[in-house]
C-alpha positions in Angstrom: -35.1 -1.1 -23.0 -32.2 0.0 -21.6 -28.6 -1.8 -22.1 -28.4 -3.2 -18.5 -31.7 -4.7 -18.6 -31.8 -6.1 -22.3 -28.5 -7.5 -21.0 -29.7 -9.2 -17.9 -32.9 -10.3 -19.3 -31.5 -11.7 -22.7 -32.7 -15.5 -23.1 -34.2 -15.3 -19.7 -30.4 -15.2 -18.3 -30.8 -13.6 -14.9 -28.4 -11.7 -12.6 -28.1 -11.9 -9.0 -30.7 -9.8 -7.8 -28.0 -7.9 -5.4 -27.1 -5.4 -8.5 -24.8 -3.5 -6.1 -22.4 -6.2 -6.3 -22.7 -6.1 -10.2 -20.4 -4.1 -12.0 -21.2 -2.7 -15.9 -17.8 -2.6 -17.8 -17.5 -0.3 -21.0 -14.8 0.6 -23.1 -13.1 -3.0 -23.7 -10.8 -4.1 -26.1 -12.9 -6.2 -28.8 -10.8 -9.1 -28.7 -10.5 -8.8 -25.1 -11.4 -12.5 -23.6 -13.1 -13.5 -20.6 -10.1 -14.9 -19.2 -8.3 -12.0 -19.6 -11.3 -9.8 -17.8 -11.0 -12.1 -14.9 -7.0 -11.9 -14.3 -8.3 -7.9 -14.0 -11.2 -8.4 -11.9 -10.3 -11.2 -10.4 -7.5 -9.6 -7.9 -10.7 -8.1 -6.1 -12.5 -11.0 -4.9 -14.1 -13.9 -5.7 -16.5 -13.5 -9.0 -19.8 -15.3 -9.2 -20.1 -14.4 -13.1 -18.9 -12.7 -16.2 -20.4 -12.1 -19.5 -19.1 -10.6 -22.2 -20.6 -8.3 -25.2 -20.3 -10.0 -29.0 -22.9 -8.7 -30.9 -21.6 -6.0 -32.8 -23.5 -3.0 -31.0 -22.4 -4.5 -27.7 -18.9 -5.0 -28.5 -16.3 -3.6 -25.9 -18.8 -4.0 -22.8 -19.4 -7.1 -20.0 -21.0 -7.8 -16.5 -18.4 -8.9 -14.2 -20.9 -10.3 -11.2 -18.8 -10.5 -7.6 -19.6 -12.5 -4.2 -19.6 -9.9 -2.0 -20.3 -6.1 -2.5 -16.6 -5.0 -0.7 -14.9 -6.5 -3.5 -17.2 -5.4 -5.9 -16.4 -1.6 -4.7 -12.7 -1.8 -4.3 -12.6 -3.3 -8.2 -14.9 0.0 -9.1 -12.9 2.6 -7.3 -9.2 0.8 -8.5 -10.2 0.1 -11.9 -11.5 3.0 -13.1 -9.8 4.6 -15.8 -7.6 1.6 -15.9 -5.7 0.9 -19.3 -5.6 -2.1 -20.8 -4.5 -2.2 -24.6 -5.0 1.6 -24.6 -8.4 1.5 -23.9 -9.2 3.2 -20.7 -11.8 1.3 -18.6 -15.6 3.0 -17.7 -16.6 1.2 -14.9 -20.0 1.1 -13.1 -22.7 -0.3 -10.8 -25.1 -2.0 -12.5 -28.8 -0.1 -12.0 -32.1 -0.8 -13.7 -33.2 2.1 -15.8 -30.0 3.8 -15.3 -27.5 2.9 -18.0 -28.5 4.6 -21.6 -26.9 3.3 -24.4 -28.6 1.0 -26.6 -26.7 -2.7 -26.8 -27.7 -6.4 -27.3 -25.6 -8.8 -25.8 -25.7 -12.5 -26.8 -26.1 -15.2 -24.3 -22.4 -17.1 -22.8 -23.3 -20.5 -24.2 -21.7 -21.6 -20.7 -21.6 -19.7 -17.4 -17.8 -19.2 -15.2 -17.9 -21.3 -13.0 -15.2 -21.7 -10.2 -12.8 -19.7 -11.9 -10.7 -19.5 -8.8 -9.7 -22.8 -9.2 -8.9 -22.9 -12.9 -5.5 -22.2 -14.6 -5.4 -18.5 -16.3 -3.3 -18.4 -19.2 -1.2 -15.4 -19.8 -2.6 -12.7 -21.7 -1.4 -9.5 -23.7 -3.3 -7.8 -20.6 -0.2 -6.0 -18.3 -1.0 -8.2 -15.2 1.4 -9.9 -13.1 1.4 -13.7 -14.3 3.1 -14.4 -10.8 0.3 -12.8 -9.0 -3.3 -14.3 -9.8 -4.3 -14.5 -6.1 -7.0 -13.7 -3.5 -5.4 -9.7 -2.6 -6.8 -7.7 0.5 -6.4 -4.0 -0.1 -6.4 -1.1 2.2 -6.3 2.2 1.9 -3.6 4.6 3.1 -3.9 8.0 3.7 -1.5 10.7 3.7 -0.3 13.3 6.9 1.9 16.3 7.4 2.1 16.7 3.6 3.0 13.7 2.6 5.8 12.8 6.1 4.0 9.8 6.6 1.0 7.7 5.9 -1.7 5.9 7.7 -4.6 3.1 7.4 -7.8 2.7 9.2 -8.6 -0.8 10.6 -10.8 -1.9 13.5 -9.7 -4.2 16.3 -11.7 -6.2 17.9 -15.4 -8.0 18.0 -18.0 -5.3 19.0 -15.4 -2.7 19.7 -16.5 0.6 18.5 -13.3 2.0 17.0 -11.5 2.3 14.0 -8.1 3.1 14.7 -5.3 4.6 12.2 -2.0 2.9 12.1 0.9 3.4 10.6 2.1 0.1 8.3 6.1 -0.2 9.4 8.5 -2.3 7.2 11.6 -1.4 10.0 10.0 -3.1 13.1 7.5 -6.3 13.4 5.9 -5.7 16.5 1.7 -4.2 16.8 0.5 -2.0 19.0 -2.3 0.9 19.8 -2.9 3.3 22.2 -5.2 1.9 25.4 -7.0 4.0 27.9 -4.2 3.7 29.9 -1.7 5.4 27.7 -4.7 8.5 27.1 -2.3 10.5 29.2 -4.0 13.9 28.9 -7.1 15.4 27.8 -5.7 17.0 24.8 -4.3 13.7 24.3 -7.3 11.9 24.3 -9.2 14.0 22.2 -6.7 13.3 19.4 -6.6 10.1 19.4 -8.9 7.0 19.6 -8.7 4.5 22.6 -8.4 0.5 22.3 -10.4 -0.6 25.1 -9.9 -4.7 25.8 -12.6 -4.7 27.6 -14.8 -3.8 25.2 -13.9 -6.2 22.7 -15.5 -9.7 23.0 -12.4 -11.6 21.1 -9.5 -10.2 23.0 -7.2 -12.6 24.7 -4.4 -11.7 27.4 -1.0 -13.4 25.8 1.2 -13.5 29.0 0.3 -10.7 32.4 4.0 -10.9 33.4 5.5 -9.7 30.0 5.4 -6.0 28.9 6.7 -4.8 25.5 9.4 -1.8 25.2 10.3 -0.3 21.8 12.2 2.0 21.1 11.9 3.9 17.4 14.0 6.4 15.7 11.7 9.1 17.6 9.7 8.0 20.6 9.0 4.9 22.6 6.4 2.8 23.7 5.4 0.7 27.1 2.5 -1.9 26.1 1.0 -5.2 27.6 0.6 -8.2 25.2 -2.6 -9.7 24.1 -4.2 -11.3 20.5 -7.8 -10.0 19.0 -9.0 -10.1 15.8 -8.7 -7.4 13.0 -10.9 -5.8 10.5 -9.2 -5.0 7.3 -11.8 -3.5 5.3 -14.7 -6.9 5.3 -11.5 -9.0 5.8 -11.5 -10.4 9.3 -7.9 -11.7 10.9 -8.1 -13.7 14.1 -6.0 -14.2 16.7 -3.2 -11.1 16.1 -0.5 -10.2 18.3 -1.6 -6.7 19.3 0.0 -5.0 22.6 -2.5 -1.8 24.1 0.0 0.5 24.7 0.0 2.5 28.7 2.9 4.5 27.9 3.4 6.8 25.0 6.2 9.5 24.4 5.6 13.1 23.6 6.7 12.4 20.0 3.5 10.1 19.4 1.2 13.1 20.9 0.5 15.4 17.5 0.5 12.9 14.9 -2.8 11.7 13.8 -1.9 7.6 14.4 -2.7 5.1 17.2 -0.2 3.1 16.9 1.9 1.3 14.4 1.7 -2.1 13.1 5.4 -3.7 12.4 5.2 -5.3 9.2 9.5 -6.4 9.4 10.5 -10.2 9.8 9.5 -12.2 13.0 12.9 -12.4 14.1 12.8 -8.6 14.8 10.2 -8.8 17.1 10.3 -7.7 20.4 6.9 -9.6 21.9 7.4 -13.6 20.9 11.0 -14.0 18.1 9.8 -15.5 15.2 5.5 -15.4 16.0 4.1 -15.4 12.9 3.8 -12.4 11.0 0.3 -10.7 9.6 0.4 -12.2 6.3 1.6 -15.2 7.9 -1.9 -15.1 9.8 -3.9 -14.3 6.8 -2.1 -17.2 4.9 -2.5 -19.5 7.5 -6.3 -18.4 8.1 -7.2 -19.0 4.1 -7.5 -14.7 3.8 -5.0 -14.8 0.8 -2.5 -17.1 -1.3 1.2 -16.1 -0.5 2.8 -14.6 2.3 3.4 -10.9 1.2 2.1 -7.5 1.1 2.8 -4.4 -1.8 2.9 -0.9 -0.6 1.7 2.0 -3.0 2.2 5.3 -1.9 1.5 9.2 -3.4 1.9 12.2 -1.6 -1.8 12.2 -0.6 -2.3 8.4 0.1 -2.2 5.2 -1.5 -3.0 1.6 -0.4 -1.1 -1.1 0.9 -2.2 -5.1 -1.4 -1.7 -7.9 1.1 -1.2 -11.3 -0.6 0.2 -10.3 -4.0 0.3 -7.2 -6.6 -2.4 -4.9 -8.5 -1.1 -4.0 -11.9 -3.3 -0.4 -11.8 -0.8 1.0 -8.9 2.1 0.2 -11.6 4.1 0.4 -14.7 5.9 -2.1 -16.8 7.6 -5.2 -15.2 8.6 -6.0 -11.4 12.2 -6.2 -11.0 13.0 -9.1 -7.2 16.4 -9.0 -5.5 17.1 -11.0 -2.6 16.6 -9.8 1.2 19.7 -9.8 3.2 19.6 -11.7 6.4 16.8 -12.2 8.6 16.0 -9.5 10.5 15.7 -6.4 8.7 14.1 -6.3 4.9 17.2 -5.2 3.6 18.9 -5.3 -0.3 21.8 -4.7 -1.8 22.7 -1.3 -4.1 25.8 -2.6 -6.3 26.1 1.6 -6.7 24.3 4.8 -6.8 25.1 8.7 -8.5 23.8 11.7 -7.5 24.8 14.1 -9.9 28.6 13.9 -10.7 28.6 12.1 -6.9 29.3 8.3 -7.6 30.1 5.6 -4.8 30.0 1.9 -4.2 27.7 -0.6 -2.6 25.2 -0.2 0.1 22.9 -2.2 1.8 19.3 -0.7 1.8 16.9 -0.6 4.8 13.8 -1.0 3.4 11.7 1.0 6.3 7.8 2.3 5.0 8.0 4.0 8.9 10.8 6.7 7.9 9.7 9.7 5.7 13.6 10.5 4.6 16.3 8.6 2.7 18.7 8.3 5.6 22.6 7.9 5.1 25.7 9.2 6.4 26.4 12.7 6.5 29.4 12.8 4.3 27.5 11.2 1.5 24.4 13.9 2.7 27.1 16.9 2.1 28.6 15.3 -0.3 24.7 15.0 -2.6 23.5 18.7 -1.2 26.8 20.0 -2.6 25.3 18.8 -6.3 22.8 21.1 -5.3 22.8 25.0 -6.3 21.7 26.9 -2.8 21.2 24.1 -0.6 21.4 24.5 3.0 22.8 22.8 6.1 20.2 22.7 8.6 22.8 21.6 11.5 20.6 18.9 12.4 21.6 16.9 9.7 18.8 17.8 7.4 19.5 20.4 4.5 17.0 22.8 2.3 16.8 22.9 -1.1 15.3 25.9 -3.3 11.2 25.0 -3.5 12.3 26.7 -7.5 14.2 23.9 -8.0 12.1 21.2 -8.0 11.8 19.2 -11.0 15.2 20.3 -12.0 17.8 19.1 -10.1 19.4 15.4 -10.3 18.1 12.1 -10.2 19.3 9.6 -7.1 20.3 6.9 -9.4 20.3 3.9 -7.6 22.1 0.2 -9.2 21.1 -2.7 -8.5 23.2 -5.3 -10.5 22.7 -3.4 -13.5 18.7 -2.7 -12.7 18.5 1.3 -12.4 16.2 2.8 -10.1 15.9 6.5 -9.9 14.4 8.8 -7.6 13.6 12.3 -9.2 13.4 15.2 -6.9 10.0 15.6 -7.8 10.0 12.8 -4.6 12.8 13.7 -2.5 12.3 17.8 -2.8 9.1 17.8 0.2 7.3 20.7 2.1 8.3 24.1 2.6 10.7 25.2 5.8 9.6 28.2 7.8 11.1 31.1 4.7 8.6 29.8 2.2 11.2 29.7 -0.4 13.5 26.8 1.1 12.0 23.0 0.9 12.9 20.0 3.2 15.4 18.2 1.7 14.7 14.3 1.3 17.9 13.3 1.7 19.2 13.4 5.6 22.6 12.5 6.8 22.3 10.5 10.3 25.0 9.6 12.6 23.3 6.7 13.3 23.3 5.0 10.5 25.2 1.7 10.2 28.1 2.6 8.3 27.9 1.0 4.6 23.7 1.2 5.3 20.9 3.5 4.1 18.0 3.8 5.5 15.2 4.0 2.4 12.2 6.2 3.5 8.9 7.2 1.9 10.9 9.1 -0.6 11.8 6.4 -2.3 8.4 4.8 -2.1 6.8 7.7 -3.7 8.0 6.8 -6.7 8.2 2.6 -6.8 5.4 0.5 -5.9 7.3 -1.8 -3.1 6.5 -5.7 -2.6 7.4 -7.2 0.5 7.7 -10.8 -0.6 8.3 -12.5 2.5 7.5 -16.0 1.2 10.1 -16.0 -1.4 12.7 -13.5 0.9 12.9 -11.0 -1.9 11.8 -7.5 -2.3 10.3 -6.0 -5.9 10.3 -2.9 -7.5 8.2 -1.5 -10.2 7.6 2.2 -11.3 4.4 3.4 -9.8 1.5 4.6 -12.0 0.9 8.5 -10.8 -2.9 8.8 -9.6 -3.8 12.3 -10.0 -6.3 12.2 -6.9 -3.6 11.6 -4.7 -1.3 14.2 -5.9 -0.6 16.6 -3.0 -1.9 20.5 -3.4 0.7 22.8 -4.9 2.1 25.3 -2.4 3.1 28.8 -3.0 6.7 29.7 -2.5 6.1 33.3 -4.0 
């Protein structure tokens, strides 16, 4: 008999016949304990079940039995490979005739049973005691080398689409392209059309009140409505979303339909102070606590609403406070670059800008740290591609917290000569004076959480996933 079945079918103990939601762990620490496999699992979804291996040729191995199959797949596709205790996780679905090894699991004397609402005590396992809560997780993926990043949600009951939208700490405010805005063929071919009338839940908000924004780069002219959205299985009702009939040029070649603002309410441009999307989710029982956790590599990564995964991170999370109420900003008590010093900053915390944006003395001032960097004119500068692991670290204090940004991250794609590289480090006239603006460069290298129920922001170092490492390039 194989180990899966002599498992399942030990003292007539049987699994949910839906095996697909039933995940086979291997590779366990031995003293590992059932509450300390669920504060892993448990960030996926709900779990029905879990039964752990103590017979000594099934040490090291356990069922972990989920609700619904969506969580089951995210916990198998984020926890594989995961270390706990220096034992690297083998995780897999759970087939009749399929797993090979021999074992002989003893029966739980007692099943789980609603875990959810029982204490978990803190473990030696590297999880997040602040964070044992119902998280939502969507995938991001990565465009123009790594410039910017996108998710795939769907909007709507019965709409057809999927739609890929860029998740935007610097503005609060949701929209997507409409039929309307499709102002060219070309244009349309690129780029996937919300329809309202296709969509069975959509609601006009108010026919007399358009939304303007205006971004960095580009605008947008939208009318205001709510509709539900898909994230992943998860479905939120009753989102502020705008369908968007006018769209600059700058929009045109990027592979996105819009952008979803992700900032404070009192940044937005629709209805000051509406509630926000995890707001919505919070309020609509989706997850625990108001806040979201972006993880981005140069490929992709995933954005956690509702609290933290420990796999996308190393070591601790260090909170500061946010600044004010409209912006997520922080304070930088200093920062080096090299032998550059200089005092404090506040920090724009702003997912939808690929650079680290300051003023251009202090860009000079860093680029002249920098053997053969160029000024671009534009306020952008190139750095020798060579370089690139060798240069200085952007050392950035935060009341005696360092954070430091190798130039692994802010050394990006190559300019037009092949041998020069985007620098990540722009100086911007329009820049508040005293204020940077901190891009996907930064992000690259700390797993962000946007914690808007507690005002703060959090930093950890993120865990480097080799699948989502961008392709080398050749500047030979």
């Amino acid at each position: 008999m194989n180990p899966a079945a002599k498992l399942a079918g030990r003292n007539n103990v049987r699994l949910p016949p839906e095996v697909n939601r039933v995940l086979f762990v291997r590779n366990l620490p031995f003293k590992i304990t059932t509450e300390e496999i669920y504060e892993v699992f448990g960030k996926y979804g709900p779990i029905r079940q879990i039964r752990v291996g103590n017979a000594s040729d099934t040490r090291g191995t356990a069922f972990v039995v989920y609700e619904d199959i969506f969580d089951a797949k995210n916990a198998c596709e984020h926890l594989q490979g995961f270390n706990i205790l220096g034992r690297y996780l083998i995780v897999l679905y759970y087939q009749q005739n399929k797993v090979t090894k021999k074992m002989n699991l003893q029966k739980k004397e007692e099943e789980i049973k609603e875990m959810k609402a029982s204490p978990i005590r803190k473990s030696s396992v590297n999880v997040d005691s602040d964070d044992n809560n119902r998280i939502v997780k969507l995938k991001q993926t990565g465009y123009l080398h790594g410039s910017g990043y996108f998710g795939s949600i769907g909007i709507g009951e019965h709409s057809p689409n999927n739609y890929n939208i860029v998740f935007d700490t610097g503005s609060s405010d949701f929209w997507v392209l409409s039929e309307e805005g499709c102002i060219s063929k070309k244009y349309c071919q690129n780029h996937h059309q919300y329809q309202t009338r296709l969509s069975a839940s959509y609601k006009p908000y108010d026919t007399e009140q358009s939304l303007l924004i205006h971004y960095g780069t580009g605008s947008i002219s939208a009318n205001i409505g709510r509709d539900t959205l898909q994230l992943g299985s998860t479905k939120v009702k009753n989102q502020f979303v705008a369908d968007a009939y006018k769209v600059s040029d700058e929009f045109k070649d990027l592979p996105i339909d819009g952008i979803m603002g992700l900032g404070l309410p009192n940044l937005s441009k629709t209805i000051p102070n509406k509630p926000t999307l995890v707001e919505n989710m919070v309020n609509q029982g989706l997850i625990d606590r108001a806040m979201f956790s972006m993880y981005i590599q140069p490929a992709g990564g995933e954005i956690d609403f509702g609290g933290t995964d420990p796999y996308n991170y190393k070591g601790s999370i260090y909170y500061t406070p946010v600044i004010g109420n409209l912006y997520w900003i922080v304070e930088m008590t200093e920062a080096s670059f090299g032998d550059y010093s200089l005092g404090p900053r506040s920090l724009v915390m702003d997912t939808g800008t690929t650079l680290l944006l300051v003023s251009p003395k202090e860009a000079q001032k860093m680029h002249a740290q920098i053997e053969g960097s160029r000024d671009n004119d534009d306020g952008t500068y190139s750095i020798p591609c060579s370089s690139k692991g060798n240069l200085p670290d952007l050392v950035i204090n935060m009341d005696g917290h360092e954070l430091s940004v190798s130039s692994n991250d802010y050394v990006l794609l190559p300019t037009d000569d092949g041998s020069m590289c985007l620098s990540g480090i722009s100086g911007q006239n329009t820049v508040k004076p005293d204020h940077w603006i901190v891009g996907d460069v930064f992000f690259k290298a700390y797993y962000t959480v946007f914690d808007q129920e507690n005002m703060r922001i959090g930093f950890a170092k993120s865990r480097s996933d080799p699948k989502l490492a961008m392709e080398a390039y050749d500047t030979n």
